[in-house]
NUROLO-731976 format. One record per residue (C-alpha): x, y, z. Coordinates in Angstrom, 3 decimals. Layout:
# residues N
+----------+----------+----------+
!        x !        y !        z !
+----------+----------+----------+
!        X !        Y !        Z !
...
+----------+----------+----------+
//
This chain:
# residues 386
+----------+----------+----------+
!        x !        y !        z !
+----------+----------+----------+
!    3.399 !    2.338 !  -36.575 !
!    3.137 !    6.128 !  -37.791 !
!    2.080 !    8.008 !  -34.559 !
!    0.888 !   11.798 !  -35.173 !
!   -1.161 !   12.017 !  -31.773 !
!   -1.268 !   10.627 !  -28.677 !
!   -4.081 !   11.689 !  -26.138 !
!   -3.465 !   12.177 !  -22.613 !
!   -5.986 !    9.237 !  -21.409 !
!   -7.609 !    6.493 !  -22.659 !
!  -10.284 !    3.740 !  -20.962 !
!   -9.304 !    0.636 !  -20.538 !
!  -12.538 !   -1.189 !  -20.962 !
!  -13.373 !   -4.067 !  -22.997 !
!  -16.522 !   -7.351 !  -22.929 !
!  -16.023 !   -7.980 !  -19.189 !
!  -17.057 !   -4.390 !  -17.945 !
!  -19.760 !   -4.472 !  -20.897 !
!  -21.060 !   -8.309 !  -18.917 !
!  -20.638 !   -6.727 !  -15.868 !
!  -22.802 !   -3.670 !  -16.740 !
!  -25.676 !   -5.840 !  -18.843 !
!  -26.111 !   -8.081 !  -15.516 !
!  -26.466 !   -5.172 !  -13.266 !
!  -28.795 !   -3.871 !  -15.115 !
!  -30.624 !   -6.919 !  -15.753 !
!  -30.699 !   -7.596 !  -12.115 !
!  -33.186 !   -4.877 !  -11.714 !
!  -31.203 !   -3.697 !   -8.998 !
!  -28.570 !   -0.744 !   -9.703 !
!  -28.283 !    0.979 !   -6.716 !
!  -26.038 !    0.163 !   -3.330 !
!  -26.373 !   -3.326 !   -3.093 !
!  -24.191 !   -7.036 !   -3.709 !
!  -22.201 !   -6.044 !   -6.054 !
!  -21.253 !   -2.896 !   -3.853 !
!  -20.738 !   -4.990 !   -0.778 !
!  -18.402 !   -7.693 !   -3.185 !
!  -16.221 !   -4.867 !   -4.510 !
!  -15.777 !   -3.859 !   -0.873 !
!  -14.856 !   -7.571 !   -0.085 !
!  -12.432 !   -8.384 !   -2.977 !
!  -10.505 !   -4.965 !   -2.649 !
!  -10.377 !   -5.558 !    1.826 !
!   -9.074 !   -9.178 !    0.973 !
!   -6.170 !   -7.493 !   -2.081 !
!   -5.230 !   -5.269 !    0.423 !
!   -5.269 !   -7.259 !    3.666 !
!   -7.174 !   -4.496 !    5.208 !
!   -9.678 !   -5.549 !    7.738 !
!  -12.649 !   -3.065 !    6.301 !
!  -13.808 !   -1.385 !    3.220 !
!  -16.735 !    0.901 !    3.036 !
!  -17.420 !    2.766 !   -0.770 !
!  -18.759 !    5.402 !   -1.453 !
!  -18.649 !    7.582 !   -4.562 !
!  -16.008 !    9.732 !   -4.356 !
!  -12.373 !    9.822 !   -2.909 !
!  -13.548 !   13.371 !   -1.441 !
!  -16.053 !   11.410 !    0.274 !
!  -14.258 !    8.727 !    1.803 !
!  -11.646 !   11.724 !    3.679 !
!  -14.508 !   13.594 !    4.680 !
!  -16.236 !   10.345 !    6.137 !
!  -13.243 !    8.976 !    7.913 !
!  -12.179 !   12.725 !    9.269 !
!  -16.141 !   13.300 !   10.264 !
!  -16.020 !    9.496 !   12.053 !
!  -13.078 !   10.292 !   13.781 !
!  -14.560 !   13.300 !   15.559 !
!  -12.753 !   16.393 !   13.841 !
!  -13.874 !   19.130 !   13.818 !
!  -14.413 !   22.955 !   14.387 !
!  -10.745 !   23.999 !   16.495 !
!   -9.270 !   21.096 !   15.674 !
!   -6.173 !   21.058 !   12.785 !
!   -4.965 !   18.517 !   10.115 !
!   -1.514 !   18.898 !    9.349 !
!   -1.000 !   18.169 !    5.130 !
!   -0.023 !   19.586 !    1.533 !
!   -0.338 !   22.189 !   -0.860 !
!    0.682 !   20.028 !   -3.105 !
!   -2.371 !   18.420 !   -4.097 !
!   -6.039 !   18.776 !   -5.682 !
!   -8.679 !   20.688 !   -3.816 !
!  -10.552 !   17.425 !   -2.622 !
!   -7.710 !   16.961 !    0.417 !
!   -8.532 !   20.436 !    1.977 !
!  -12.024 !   20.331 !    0.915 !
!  -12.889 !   17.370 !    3.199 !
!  -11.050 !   18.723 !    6.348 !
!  -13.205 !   22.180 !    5.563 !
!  -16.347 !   19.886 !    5.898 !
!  -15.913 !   18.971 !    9.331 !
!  -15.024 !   22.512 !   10.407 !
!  -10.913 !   21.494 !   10.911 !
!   -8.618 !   23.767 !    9.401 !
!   -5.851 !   22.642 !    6.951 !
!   -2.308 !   23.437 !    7.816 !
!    0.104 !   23.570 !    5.407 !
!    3.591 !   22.402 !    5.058 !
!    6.018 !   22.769 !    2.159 !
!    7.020 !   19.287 !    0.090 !
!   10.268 !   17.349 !   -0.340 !
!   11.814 !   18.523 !   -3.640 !
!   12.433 !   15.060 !   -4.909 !
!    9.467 !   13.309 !   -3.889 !
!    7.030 !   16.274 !   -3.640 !
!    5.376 !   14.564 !   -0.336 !
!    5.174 !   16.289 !    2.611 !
!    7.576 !   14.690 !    4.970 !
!    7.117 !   13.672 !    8.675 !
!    9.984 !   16.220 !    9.798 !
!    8.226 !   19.147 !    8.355 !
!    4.716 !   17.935 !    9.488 !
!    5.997 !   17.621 !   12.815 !
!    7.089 !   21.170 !   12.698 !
!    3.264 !   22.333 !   12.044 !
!    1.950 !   20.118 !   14.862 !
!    0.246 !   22.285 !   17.732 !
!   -1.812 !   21.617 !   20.747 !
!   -4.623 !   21.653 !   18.418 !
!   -3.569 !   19.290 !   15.730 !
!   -5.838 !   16.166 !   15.581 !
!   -4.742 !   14.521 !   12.690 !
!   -2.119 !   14.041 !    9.941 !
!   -3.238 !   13.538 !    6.371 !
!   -0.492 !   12.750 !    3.934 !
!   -0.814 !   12.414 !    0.017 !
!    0.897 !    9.877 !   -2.228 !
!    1.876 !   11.805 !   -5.564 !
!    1.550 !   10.248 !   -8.814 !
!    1.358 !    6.659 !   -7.132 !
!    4.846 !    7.087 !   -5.374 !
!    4.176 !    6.015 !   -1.541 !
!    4.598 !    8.455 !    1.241 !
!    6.715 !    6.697 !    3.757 !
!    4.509 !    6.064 !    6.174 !
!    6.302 !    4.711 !    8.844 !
!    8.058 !    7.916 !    9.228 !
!    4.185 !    9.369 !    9.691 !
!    2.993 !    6.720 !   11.569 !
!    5.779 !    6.911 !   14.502 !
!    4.991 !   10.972 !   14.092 !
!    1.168 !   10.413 !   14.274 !
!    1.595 !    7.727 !   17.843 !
!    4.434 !    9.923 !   19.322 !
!    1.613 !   12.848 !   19.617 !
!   -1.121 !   10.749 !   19.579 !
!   -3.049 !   11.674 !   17.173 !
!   -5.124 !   10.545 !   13.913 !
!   -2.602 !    9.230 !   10.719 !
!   -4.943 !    9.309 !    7.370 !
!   -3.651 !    9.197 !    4.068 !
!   -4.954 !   10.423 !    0.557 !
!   -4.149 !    7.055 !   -1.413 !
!   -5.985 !    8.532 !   -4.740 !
!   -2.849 !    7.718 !   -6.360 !
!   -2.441 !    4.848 !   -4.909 !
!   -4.245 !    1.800 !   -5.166 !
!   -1.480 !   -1.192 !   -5.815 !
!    1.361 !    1.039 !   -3.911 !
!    3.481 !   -0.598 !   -1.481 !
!    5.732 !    1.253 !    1.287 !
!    8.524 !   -1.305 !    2.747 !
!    6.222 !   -4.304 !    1.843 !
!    2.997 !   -3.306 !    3.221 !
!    0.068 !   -2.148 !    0.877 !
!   -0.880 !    1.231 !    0.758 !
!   -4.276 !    1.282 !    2.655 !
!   -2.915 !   -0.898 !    5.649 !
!   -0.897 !    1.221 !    7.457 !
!   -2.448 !    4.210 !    9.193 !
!   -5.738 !    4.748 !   11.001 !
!   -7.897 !    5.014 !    7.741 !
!   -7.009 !    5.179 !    3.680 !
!   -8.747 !    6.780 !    1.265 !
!   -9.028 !    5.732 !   -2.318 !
!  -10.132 !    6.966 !   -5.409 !
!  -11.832 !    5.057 !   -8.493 !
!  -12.671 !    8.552 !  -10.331 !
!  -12.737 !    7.769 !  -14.172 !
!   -8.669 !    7.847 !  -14.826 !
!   -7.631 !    6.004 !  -11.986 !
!   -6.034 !    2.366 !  -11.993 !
!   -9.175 !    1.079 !  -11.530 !
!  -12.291 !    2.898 !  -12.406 !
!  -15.997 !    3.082 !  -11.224 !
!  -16.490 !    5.911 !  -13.800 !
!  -17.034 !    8.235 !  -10.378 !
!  -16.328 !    6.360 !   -7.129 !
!  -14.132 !    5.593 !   -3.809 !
!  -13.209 !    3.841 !   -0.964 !
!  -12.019 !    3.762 !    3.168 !
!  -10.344 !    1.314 !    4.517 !
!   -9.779 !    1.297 !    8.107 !
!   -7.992 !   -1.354 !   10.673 !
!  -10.378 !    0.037 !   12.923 !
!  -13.642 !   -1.771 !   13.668 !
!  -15.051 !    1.654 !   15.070 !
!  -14.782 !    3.828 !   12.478 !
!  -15.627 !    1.537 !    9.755 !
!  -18.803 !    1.081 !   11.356 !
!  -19.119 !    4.899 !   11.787 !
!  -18.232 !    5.479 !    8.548 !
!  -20.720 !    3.300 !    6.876 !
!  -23.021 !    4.808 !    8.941 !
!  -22.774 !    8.338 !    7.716 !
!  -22.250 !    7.419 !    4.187 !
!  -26.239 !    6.746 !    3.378 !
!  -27.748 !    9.101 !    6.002 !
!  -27.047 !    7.695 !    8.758 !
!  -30.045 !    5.653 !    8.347 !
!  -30.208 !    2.408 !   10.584 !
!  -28.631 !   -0.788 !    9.718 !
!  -30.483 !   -2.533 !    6.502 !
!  -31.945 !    0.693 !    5.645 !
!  -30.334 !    0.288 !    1.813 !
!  -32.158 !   -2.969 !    1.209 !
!  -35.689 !   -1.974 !    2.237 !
!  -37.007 !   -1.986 !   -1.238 !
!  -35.702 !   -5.292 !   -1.982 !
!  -37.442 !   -8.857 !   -1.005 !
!  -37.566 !   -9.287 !    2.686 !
!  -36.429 !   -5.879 !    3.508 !
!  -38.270 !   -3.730 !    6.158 !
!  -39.564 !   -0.167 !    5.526 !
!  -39.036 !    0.690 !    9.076 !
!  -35.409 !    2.467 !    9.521 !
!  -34.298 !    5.239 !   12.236 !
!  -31.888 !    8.409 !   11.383 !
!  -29.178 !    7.859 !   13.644 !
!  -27.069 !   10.657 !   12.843 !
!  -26.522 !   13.360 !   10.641 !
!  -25.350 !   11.799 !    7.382 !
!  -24.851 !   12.161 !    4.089 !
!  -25.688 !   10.915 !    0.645 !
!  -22.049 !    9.544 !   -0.277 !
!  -23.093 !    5.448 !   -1.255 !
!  -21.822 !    3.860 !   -4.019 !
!  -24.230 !    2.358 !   -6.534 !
!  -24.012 !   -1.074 !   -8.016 !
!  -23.947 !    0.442 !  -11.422 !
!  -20.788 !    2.170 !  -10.641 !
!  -19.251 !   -1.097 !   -8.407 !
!  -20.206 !   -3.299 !  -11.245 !
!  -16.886 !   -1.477 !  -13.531 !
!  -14.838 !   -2.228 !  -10.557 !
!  -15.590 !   -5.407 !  -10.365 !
!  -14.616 !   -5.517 !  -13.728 !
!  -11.481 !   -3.362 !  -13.591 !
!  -10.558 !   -5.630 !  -10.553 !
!  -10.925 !   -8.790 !  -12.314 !
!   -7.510 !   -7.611 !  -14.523 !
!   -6.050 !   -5.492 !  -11.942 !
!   -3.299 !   -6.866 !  -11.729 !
!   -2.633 !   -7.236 !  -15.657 !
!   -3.394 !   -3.429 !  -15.599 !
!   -0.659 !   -2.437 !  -13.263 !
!    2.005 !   -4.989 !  -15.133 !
!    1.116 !   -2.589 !  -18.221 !
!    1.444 !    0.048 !  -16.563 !
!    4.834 !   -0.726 !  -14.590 !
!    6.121 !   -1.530 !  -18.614 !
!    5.718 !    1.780 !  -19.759 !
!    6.691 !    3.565 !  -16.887 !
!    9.817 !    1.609 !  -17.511 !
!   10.068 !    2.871 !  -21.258 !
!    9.404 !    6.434 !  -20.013 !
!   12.581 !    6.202 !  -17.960 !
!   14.495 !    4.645 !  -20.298 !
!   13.842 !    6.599 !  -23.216 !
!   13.910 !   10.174 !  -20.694 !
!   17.268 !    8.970 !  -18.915 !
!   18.723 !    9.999 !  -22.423 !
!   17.066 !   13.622 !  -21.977 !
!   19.407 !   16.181 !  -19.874 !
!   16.797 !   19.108 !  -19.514 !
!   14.287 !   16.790 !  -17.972 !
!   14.010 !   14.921 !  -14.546 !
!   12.127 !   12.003 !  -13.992 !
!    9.746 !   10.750 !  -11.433 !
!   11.320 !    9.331 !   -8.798 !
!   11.773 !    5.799 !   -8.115 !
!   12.377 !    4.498 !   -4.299 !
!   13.837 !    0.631 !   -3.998 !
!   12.151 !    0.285 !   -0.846 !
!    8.756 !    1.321 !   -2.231 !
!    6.258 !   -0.016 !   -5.332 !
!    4.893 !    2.555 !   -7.175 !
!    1.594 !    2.397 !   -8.114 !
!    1.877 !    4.324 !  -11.592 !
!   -1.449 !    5.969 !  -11.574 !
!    0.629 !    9.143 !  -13.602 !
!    4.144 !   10.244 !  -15.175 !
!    4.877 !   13.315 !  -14.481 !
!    8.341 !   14.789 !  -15.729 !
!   10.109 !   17.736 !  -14.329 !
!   11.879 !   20.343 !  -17.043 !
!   15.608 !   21.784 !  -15.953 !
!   14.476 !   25.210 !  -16.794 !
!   17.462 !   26.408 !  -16.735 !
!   18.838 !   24.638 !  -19.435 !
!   15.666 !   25.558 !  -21.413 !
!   15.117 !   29.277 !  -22.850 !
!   11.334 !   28.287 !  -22.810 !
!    8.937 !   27.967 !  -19.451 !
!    6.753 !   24.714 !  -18.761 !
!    3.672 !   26.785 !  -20.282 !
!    5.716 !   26.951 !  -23.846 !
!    6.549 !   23.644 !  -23.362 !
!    3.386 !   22.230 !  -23.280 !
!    1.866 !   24.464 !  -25.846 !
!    4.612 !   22.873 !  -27.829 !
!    3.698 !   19.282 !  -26.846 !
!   -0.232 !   20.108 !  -27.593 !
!    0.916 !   21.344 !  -31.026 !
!    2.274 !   17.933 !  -32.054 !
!   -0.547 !   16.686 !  -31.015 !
!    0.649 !   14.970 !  -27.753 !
!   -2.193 !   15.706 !  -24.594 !
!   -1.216 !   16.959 !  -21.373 !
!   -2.057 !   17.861 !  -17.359 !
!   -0.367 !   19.614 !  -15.026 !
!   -0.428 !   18.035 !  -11.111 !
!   -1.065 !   19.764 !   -9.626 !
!   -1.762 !   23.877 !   -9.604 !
!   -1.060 !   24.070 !   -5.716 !
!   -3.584 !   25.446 !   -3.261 !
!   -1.792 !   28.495 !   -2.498 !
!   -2.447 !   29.675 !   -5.944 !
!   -5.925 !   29.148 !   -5.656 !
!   -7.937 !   32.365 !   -5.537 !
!   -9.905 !   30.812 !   -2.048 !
!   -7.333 !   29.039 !   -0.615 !
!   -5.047 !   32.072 !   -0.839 !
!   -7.269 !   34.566 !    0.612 !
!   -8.966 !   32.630 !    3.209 !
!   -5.772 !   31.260 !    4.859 !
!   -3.407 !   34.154 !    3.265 !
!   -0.918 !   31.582 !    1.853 !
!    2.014 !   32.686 !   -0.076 !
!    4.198 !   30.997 !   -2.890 !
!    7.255 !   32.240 !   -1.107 !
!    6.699 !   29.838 !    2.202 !
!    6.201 !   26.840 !   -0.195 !
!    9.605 !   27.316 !   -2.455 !
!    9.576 !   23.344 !   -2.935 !
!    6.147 !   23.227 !   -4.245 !
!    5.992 !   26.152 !   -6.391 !
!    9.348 !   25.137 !   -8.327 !
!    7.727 !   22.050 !   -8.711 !
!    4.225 !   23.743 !  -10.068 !
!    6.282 !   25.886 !  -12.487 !
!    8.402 !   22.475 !  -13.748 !
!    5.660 !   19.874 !  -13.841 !
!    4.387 !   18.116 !  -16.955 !
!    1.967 !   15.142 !  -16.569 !
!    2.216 !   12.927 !  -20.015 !
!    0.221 !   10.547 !  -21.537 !
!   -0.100 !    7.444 !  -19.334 !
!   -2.507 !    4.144 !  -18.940 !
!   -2.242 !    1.129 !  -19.474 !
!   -3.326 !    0.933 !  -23.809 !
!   -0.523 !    3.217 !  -24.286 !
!    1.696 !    1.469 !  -27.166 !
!    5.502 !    1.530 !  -27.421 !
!    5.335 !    3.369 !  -30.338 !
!    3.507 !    6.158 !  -28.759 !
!    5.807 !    6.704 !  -26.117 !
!    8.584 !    6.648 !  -28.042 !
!    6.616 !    9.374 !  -30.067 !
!    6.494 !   11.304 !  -26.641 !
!   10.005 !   11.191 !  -25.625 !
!   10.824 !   11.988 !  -29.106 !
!    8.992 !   15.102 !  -29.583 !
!   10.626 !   16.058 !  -25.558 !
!   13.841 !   15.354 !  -26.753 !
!   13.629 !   17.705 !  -30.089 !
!   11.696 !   20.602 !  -28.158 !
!   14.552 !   20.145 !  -25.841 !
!   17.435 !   20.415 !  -28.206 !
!   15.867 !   23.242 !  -30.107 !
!   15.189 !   25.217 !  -27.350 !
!   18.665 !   24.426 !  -25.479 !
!   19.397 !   27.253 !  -23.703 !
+----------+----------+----------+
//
């Protein structure tokens, strides 16, 4: 096939999310209800985690399971720069204050040895985040987070269908959360997830997701459902509606056919890239399976005469779409001024910002389109060869 353009996303939906969608709304119920409660099910029993609460947004689920854990004002949650807003955001919530620590310049994850060296009298809780689908090792964290006793979360946006040393990414700490935002490997269209070992905070955490209103309370318009309910505790308006769980049920039904698609282009990617000098590829750990949710390239910039910016201008032109992940937080206007952050304490991060290049990536992308990718890299390359 002739490829001239290649966009940076594209859905993977087809007749069973269109089913899924007609009988939801058919049902006459589209709001937090069955279909909710099966997506929580299906994804506890894929995982092997022992509870799932959604909710509609991976911001959300880290602000429910930091706010269920008891952080708050004076307390501190050690974690990245190296990530979208949503991580900090959530910790701000309850009052906590981020602290920052600069990434590993292979893996761009903040490591246990430099979390550890951010970890004061008043840290309550250490919230890791798994780039591009690449696990964090977590055992590292986890022998960190039990040593100091405190609180191990992780941001699994990335993640869903990640393993770390054999275990499934949203197993291993305290509490997990997921993402099913519109480009994810599976999609609600806007949507998320906690999953907790922890009996506890699940319940707290389902609690506060849908006002903290007493148990039942989200059925009381349907048959047999009471009108009665008591406030409990300050909550918040965070549920998940079946409309939205309905997709996922969908998505979850080929989930696994998804991530096989996904693993074979990743594979092309590196193949076709390994051939490429000026570029470095994601990385790829043997004890570890990656969940793919993006490809994200590196450039060499010093074999280039061009920056990443003219690079992807470049890229755009021949019609190929592009993302950056991520524009760190210390170059955010708030972020900077509020906790007076400064590229030069993050060196790892901010070479990374200035060499990062996400590329097309999901699971319809043909052959023939990455080869079109890697192509184009591998001219713009050569041409501008320093």
């Amino acid at each position: 096939m002739s490829v001239k353009e290649v966009p940076f996303y594209r859905q993977s939906f087809g007749r069973r999310e269109l089913a899924e969608l007609a009988d939801t709304i058919k049902s006459g119920w589209i709001t937090t209800g069955r279909k909710t409660r099966l997506l929580e099910s299906q994804l506890a029993a894929y995982l092997g985690a022992p509870h799932a609460i959604a909710v509609n947004s991976c911001t959300a689920a880290m602000h429910l399971m930091l706010q269920a854990a008891g952080i708050g004002p004076g307390d501190e949650v050690v974690t990245t720069p190296y990530t979208f807003a949503a991580t900090s955001e959530a910790i701000l919530y309850t009052g906590a204050t981020p602290v920052y620590g600069d990434i590993d310049s292979d893996s761009l994850h903040l490591t246990a040895a430099t979390a550890a060296s951010k970890i004061t009298r008043r840290t309550k809780a250490l919230l890791p985040v798994h780039i591009a689908g690449l696990p964090v090792d977590m055992d590292e964290f986890l022998a960190l987070a039990r040593q100091k006793k405190i609180w191990l979360f992780d941001d699994a946006a990335h993640a869903l269908g990640a393993e770390c040393k054999g275990r499934k990414i949203g197993t291993i700490g305290d509490a997990s959360a997921f993402s099913f935002y519109a480009t994810k490997n599976l999609t609600t269209a806007e949507g998320g997830m906690v999953t907790t070992r922890h009996k506890k905070l699940a319940e707290k955490i389902r609690l506060l997701s849908l006002h903290a209103m007493s148990k039942g309370a989200w059925n009381r318009y349907a048959k047999g459902g009471s009108w009665r309910y008591d406030l409990l505790d300050l909550g918040y308006k965070y549920n998940l509606s079946d409309l939205h769980a309905c997709l996922g049920l969908a998505q979850f039904a080929k989930f696994d056919q998804l991530q096989q698609m996904r693993h074979r282009a990743a594979a092309r990617y590196l193949k076709n890239l390994s051939l490429v000098d000026a570029v470095k590829p994601p990385l790829v750990e043997k004890d570890s399976v990656h969940a793919w949710h993006i490809f994200m390239i590196r450039l060499r910039l010093k074999q280039l005469t061009i920056n990443r910016d003219r690079f992807i201008v470049e890229l755009n032109q021949a019609g190929i779409g592009t993302s950056v992940h991520f524009i760190p937080l210390f170059r955010q206007t708030y972020y900077r001024r509020r906790f007076k952050l400064n590229p030069k304490d993050f060196p790892n991060a901010d070479r990374a910002y200035h060499e990062a290049i996400t590329l097309p990536f999901y699971p319809a992308l043909k052959t023939a389109e990455i080869d079109y990718v890697c192509e184009v890299i591998a001219d713009l390359c050569r041409k501008y060869r320093r």
